[in-house]
GUDO-986578 format. One record per residue (C-alpha): residue in one letter; residue number from 1; y, z, x. Coordinates in nm, 2 decimals. Each point is the difference from the previous one (the first is absolute). Layout:
REM GUDO-986578
['A' NUM [Y Z X]],
...
END
This chain:
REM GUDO-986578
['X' 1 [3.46 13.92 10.40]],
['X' 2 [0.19 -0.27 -0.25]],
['X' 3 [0.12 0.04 -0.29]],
['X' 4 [-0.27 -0.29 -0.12]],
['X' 5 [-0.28 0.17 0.14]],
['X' 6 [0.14 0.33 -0.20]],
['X' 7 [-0.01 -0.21 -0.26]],
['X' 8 [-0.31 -0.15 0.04]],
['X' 9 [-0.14 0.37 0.05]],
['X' 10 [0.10 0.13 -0.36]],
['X' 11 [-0.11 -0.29 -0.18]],
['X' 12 [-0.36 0.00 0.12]],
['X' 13 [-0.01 0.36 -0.04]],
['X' 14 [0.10 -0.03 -0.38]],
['X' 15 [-0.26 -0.32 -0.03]],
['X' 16 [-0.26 0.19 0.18]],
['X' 17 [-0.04 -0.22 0.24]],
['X' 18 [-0.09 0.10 0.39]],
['X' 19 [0.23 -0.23 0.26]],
['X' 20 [-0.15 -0.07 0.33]],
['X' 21 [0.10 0.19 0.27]],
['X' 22 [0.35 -0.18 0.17]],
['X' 23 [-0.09 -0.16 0.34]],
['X' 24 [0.17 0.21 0.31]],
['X' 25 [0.09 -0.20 0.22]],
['X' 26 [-0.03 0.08 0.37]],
['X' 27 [0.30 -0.04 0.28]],
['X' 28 [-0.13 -0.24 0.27]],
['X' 29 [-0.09 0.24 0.30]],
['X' 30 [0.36 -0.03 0.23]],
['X' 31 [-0.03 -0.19 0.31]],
['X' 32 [0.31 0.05 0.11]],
['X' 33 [0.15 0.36 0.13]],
['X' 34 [0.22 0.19 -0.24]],
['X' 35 [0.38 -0.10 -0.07]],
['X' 36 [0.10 0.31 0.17]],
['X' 37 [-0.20 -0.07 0.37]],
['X' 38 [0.18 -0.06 0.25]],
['X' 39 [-0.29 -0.28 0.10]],
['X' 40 [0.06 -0.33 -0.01]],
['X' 41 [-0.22 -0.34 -0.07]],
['X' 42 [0.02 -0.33 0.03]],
['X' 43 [-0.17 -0.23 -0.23]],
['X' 44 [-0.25 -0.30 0.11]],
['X' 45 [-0.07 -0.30 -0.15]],
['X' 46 [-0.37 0.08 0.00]],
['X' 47 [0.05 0.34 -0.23]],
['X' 48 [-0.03 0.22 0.37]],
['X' 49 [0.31 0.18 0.08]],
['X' 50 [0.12 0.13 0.35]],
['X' 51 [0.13 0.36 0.05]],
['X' 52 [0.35 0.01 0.18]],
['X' 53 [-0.06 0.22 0.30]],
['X' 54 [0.34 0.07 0.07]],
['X' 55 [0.00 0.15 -0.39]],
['X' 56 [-0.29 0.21 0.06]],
['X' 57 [0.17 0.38 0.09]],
['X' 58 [-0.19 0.15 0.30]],
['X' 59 [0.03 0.31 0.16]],
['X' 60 [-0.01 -0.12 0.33]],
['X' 61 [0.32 -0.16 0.24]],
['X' 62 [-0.13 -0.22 0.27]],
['X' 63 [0.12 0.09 0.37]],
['X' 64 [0.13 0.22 0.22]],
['X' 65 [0.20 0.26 -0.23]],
['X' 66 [0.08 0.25 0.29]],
['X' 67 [0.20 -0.20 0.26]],
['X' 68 [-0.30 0.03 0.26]],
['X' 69 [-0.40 0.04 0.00]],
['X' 70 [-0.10 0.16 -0.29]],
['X' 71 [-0.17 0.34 0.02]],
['X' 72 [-0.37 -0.11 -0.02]],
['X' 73 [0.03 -0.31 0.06]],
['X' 74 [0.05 -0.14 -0.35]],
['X' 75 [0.26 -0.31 -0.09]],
['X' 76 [0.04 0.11 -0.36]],
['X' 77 [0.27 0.18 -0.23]],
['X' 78 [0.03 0.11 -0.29]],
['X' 79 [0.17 -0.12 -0.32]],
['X' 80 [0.10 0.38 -0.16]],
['X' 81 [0.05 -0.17 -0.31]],
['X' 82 [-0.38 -0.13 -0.01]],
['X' 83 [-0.18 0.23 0.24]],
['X' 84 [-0.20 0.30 -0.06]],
['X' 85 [0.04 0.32 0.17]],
['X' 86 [-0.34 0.20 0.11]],
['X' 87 [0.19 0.22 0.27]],
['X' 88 [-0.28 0.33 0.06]],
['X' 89 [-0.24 -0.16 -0.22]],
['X' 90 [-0.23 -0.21 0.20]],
['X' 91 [-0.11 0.09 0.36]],
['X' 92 [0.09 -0.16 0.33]],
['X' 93 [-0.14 -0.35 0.10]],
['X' 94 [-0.32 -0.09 -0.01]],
['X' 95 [-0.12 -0.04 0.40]],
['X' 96 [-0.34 -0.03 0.16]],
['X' 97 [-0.17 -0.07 -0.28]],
['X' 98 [-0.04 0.20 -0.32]],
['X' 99 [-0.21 0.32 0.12]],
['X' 100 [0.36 0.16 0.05]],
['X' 101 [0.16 -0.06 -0.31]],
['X' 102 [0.00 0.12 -0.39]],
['X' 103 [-0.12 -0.11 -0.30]],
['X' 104 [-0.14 -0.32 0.14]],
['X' 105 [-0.15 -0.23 -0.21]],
['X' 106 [0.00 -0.34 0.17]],
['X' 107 [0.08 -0.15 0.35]],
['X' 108 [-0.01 -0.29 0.11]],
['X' 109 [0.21 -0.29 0.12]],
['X' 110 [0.19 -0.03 -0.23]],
['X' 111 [0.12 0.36 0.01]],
['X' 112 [-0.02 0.36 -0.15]],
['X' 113 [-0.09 0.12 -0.33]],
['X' 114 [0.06 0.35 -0.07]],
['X' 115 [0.00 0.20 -0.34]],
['X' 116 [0.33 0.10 -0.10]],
['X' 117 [-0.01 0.32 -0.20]],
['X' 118 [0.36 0.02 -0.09]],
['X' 119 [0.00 -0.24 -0.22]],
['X' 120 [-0.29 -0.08 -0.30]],
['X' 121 [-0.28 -0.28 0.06]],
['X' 122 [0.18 -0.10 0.31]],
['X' 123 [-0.11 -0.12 0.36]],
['X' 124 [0.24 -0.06 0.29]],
['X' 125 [-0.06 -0.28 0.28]],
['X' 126 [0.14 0.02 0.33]],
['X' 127 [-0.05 -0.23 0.31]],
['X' 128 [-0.23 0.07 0.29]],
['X' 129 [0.18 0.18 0.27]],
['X' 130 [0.01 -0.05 0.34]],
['X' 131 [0.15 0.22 0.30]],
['X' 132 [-0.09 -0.08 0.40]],
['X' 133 [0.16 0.36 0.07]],
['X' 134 [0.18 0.26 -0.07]],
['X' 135 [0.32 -0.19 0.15]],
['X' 136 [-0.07 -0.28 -0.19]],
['X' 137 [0.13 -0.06 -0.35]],
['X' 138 [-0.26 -0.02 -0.28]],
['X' 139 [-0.08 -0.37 -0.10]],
['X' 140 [-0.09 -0.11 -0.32]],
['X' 141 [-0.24 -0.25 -0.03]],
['X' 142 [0.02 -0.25 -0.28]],
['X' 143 [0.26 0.17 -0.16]],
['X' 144 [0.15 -0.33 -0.09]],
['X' 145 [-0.30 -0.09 -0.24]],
['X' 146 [0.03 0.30 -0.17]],
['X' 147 [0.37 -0.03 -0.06]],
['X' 148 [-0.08 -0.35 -0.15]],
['X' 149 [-0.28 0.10 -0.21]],
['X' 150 [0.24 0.29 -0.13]],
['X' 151 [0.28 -0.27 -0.07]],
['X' 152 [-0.27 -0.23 -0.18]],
['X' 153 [-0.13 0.31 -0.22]],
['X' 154 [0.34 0.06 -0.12]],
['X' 155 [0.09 -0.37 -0.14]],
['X' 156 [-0.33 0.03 -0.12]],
['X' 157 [0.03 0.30 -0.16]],
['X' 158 [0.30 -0.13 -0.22]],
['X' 159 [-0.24 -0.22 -0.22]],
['X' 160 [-0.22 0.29 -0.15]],
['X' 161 [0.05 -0.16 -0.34]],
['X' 162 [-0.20 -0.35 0.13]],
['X' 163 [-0.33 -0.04 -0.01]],
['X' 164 [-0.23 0.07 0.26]],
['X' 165 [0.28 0.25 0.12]],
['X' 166 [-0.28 0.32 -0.05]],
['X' 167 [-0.20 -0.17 0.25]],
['X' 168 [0.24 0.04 0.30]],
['X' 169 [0.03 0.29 0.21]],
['X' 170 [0.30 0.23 -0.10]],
['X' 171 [0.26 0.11 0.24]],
['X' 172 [0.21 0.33 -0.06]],
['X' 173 [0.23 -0.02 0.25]],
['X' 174 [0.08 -0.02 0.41]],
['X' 175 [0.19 0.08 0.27]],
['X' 176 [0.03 0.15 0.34]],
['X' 177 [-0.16 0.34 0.11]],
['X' 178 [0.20 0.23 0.16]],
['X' 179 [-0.19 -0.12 0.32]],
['X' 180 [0.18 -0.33 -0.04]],
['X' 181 [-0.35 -0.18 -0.12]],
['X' 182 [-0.03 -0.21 -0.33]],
['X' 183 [-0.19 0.09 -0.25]],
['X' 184 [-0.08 -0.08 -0.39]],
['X' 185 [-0.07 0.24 -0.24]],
['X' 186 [-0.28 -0.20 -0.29]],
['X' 187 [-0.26 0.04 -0.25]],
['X' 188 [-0.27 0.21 0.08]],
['X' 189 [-0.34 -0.19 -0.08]],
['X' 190 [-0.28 0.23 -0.07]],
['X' 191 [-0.32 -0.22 -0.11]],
['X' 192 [-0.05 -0.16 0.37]],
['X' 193 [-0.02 -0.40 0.09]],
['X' 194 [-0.20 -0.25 -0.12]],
['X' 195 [-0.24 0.04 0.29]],
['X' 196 [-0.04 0.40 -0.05]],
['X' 197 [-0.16 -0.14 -0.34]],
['X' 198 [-0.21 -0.29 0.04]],
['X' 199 [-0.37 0.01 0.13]],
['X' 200 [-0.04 -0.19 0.27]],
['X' 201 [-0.30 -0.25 -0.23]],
['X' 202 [0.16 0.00 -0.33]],
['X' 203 [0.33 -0.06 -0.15]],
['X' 204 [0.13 0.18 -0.34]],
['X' 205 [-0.14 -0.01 -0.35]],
['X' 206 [0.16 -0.22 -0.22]],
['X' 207 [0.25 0.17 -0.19]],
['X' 208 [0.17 0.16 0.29]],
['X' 209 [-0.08 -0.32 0.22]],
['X' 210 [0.27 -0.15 -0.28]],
['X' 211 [0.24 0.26 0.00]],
['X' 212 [-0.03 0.00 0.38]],
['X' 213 [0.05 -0.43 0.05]],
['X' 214 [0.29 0.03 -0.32]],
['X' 215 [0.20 0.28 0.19]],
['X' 216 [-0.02 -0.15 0.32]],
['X' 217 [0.08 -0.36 -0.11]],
['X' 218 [0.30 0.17 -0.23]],
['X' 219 [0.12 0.17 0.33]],
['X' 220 [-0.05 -0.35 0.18]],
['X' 221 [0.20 -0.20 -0.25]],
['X' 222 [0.29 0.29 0.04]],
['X' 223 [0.03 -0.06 0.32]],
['X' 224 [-0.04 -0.40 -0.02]],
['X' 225 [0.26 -0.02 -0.23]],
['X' 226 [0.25 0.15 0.20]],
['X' 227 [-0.11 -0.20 0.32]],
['X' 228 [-0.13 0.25 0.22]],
['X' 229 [-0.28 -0.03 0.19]],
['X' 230 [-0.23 0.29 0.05]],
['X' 231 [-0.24 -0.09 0.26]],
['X' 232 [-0.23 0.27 0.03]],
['X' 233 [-0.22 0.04 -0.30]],
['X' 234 [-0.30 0.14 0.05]],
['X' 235 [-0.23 0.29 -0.10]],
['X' 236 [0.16 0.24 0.21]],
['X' 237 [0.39 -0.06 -0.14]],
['X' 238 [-0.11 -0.03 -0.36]],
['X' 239 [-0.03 0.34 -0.09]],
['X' 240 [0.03 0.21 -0.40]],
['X' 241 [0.23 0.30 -0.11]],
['X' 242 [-0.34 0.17 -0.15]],
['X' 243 [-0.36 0.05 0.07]],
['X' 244 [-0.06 -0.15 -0.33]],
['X' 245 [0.23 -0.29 0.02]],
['X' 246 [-0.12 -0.32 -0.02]],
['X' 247 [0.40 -0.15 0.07]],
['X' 248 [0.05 -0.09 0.30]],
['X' 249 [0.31 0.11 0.22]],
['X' 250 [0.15 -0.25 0.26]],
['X' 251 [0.09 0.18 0.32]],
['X' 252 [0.07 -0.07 0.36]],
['X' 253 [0.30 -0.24 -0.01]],
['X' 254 [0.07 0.03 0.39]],
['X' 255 [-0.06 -0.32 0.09]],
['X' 256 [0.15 -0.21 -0.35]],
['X' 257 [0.21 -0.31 0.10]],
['X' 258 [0.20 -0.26 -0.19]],
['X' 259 [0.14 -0.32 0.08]],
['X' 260 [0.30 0.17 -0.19]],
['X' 261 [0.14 0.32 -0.21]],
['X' 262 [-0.09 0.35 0.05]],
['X' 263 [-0.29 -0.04 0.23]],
['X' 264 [0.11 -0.26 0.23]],
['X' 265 [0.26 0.20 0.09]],
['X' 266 [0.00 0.29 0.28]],
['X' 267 [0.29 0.25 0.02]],
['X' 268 [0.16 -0.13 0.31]],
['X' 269 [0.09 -0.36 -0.24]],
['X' 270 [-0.25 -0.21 0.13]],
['X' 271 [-0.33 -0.16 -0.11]],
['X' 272 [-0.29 0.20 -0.01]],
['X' 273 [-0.28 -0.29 0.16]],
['X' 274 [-0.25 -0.13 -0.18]],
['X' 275 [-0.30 0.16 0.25]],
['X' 276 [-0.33 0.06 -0.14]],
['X' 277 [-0.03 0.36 -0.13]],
['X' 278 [-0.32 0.14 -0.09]],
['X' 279 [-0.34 -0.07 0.13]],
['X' 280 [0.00 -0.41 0.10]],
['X' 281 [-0.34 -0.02 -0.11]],
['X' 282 [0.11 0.07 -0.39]],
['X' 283 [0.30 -0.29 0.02]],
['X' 284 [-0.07 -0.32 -0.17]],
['X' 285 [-0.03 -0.35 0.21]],
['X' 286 [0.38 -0.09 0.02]],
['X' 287 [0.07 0.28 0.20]],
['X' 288 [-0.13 -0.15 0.32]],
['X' 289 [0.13 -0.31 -0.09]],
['X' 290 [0.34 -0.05 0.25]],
['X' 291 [0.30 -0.07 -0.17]],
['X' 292 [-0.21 0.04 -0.30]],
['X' 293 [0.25 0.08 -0.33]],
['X' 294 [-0.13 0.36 -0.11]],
['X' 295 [0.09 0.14 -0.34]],
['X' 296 [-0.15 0.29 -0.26]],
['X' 297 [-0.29 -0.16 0.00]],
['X' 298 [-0.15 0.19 0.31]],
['X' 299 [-0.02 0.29 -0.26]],
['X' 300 [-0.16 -0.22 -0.27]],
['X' 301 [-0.31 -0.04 0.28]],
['X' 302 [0.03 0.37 0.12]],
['X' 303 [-0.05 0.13 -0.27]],
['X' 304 [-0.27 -0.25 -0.14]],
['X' 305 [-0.17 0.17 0.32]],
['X' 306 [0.05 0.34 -0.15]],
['X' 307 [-0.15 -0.10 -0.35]],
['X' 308 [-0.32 -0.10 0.23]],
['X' 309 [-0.01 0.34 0.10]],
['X' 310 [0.04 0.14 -0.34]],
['X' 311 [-0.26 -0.23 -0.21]],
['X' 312 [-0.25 -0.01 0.28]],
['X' 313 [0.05 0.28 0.30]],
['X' 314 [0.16 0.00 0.36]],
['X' 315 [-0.32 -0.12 0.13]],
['X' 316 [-0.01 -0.31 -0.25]],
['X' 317 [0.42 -0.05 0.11]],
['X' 318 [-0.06 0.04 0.32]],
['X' 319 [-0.36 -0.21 0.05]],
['X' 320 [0.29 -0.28 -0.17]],
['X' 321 [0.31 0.03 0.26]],
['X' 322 [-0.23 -0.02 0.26]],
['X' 323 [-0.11 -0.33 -0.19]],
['X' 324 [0.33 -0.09 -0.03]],
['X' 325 [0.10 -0.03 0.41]],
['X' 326 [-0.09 -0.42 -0.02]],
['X' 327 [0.25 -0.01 -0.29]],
['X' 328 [0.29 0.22 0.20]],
['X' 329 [-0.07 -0.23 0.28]],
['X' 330 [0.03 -0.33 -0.22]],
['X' 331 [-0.30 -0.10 0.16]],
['X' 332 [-0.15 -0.01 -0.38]],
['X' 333 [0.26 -0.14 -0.25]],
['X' 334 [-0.29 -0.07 -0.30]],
['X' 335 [0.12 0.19 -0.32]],
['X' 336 [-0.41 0.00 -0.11]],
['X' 337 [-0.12 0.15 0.27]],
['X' 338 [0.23 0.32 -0.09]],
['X' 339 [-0.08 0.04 -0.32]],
['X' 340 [-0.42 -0.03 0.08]],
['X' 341 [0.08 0.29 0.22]],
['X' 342 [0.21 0.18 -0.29]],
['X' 343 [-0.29 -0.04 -0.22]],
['X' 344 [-0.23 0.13 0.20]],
['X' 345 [0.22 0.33 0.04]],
['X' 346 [0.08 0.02 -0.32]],
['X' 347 [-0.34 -0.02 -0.18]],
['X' 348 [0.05 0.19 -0.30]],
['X' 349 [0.37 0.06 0.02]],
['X' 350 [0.14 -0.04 -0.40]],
['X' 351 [0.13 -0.37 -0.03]],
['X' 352 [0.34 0.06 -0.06]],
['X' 353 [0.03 0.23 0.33]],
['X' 354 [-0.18 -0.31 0.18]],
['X' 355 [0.20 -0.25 -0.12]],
['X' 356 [0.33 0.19 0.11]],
['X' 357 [-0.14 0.07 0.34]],
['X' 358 [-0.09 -0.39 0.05]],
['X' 359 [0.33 -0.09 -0.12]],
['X' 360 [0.16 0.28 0.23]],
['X' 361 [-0.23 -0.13 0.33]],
['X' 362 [0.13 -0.37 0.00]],
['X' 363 [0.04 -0.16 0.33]],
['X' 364 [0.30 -0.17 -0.07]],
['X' 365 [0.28 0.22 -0.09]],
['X' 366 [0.13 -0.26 -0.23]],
['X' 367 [-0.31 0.04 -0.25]],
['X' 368 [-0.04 0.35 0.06]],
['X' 369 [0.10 0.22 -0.32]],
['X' 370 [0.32 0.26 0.04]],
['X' 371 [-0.18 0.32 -0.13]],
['X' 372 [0.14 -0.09 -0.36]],
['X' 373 [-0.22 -0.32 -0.02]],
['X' 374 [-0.28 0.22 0.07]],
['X' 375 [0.14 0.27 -0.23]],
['X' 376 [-0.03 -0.29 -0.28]],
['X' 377 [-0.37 -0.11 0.09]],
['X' 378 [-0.07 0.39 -0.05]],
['X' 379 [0.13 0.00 -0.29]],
['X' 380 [0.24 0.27 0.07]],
['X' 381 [0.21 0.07 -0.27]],
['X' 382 [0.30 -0.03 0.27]],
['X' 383 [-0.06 -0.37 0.03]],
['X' 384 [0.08 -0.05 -0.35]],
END
């Protein structure tokens, strides 16, 4: 405190007079990671920034490490600075499907999931494994996604001051297995996915219908401004830390691409391609466009997709995508005819959640709204 406002203290106390209370003001939320990271950004004209892979400290070495075939038949390393070490804590690899193995939660394609007791409110994913005999060495399958989806986690996880940062998936750490497998160690996420809690004819009540569409949108606008493009937002990857959360969590990040920065990059150097991830049925128009320019935008229609789902049900969402095919196909271009169908869904649906989805399901990506244009027609207080 000043000396004035000392000052100013005693003499209304001796007058009797009762000050208003002094304005705090509040630190704009920090976009950028702490002085200290080792992560660095650059700076775009259009307020985005990219993430400098090569800045981003991974516990993973691309290549052969051992002068021959790897044991298993795994191409990674490990950085001993970066990596984790689970040696005796995590059983062998996952073959033949998940009958064989412990503490299974998940599997599917896109690997392993496993409880990890040693460590509080934590998960570990491994890859799908793969043997054609004993002779054989163990192969990995898609090990290389989950090594990019741990590198992307830990840029990400640099910016836990920004907004929107609560709504991405936390990683704790990675590395290899003693069995020469990758794995990452993350968040453990205990109220289920979006789809284990929506009926399939209605969506959510109002109040957590806004807390839903705000957490999602903040996670959205995270990612957007940091150009990385998610892909695969649906009801299954959008999943809460609690049963009686109404945040959403952002997960799955296998299949997240950039034209540059963190997530366009693999491990070996090179570019990590621009393919469709996800279900092609949930990517906007431009995607089967050839030689089409894509951008964050395929989120901003993703997850307009997902608000369907939450405002109306996943029969109402998916009545619409299959309504949607003559748009994906270009054979329907008409703006108009989209938003009669989007009514028509969204009968009932609170206007400010309706007017964010029809912003967020725009046919051309140049008038569709990044997820903090549809933050602002909620009226989030984000947007402000």
């Amino acid at each position: 405190m000043t000396d004035y406002d000392q000052w100013m203290k005693q003499v209304a106390r001796l007058l009797g007079i009762d000050l208003p209370p002094a304005e705090t003001k509040v630190p704009d939320p920090r976009e950028s990671p702490a002085d200290n990271s080792p992560v660095k950004v650059e700076s775009k004209p259009d307020g985005s920034m990219v993430i400098d892979a090569a800045s981003v400290p991974s516990a993973f070495c691309h290549g052969n490490t051992s002068g021959g075939k790897q044991p298993f038949g795994n191409m990674y390393g490990i950085s001993p600075e970066h990596a984790m070490d689970v040696t005796g804590k995590v059983s062998p690899p996952v073959t033949g499907g998940a009958a064989n193995a412990d503490n299974i939660l998940s599997y599917g394609a896109s690997g392993v999931l496993q409880d990890y007791p040693h460590m509080e409110n934590a998960v570990i994913k491994r890859p799908n494994a793969y043997s054609a005999g004993p002779e054989y060495p163990t192969t990995f399958i898609g090990a290389e996604l989950l090594v990019h989806e741990a590198k992307i986690l830990t840029a990400l996880g640099e910016f836990d001051q920004a907004p929107g940062s609560d709504n991405i998936l936390k990683l704790k750490g990675a590395g290899l297995t003693e069995f020469g497998e990758p794995f990452a160690i993350r968040e453990k996420l205990n109220g289920g996915s979006l789809d284990d809690r929506l009926p399939d004819d209605k969506g959510l009540e109002e109040e957590p219908l806004n807390d839903f569409a705000g957490g999602l949108l903040s996670g959205v606008a995270f990612l957007q401004k940091r150009n990385i493009f998610h892909q695969d937002l649906n009801v299954d990857t959008i999943q809460f830390r609690e049963e009686d959360s109404t945040e959403p969590v952002i997960t799955s990040f296998d299949y997240a691409t950039a034209h540059e920065g963190v997530a366009a990059d693999c491990e070996d150097g090179t570019h990590f391609e621009l393919e469709i991830g996800g279900t092609p049925n949930n990517q906007p128009p431009e995607r089967f466009v050839d030689g089409a320019e894509l951008s964050s935008k395929v989120d901003s229609w993703a997850g307009g997709l997902v608000l369907v789902a939450a405002a109306a049900g996943k029969n109402a969402q998916q009545e619409l995508i299959a309504e949607l095919q003559e748009f994906r196909s270009g054979t329907n271009k008409d703006q108009s005819v989209l938003d009669e169908k989007l009514d028509a869904r969204l009968y009932g649906t609170p206007e400010n959640i309706k007017g964010a989805i029809k912003g967020l399901l725009k046919l051309s990506p140049e008038e569709r709204f990044s997820a903090e244009e549809a933050l602002g027609v909620m009226g989030h207080p984000q947007a402000e």
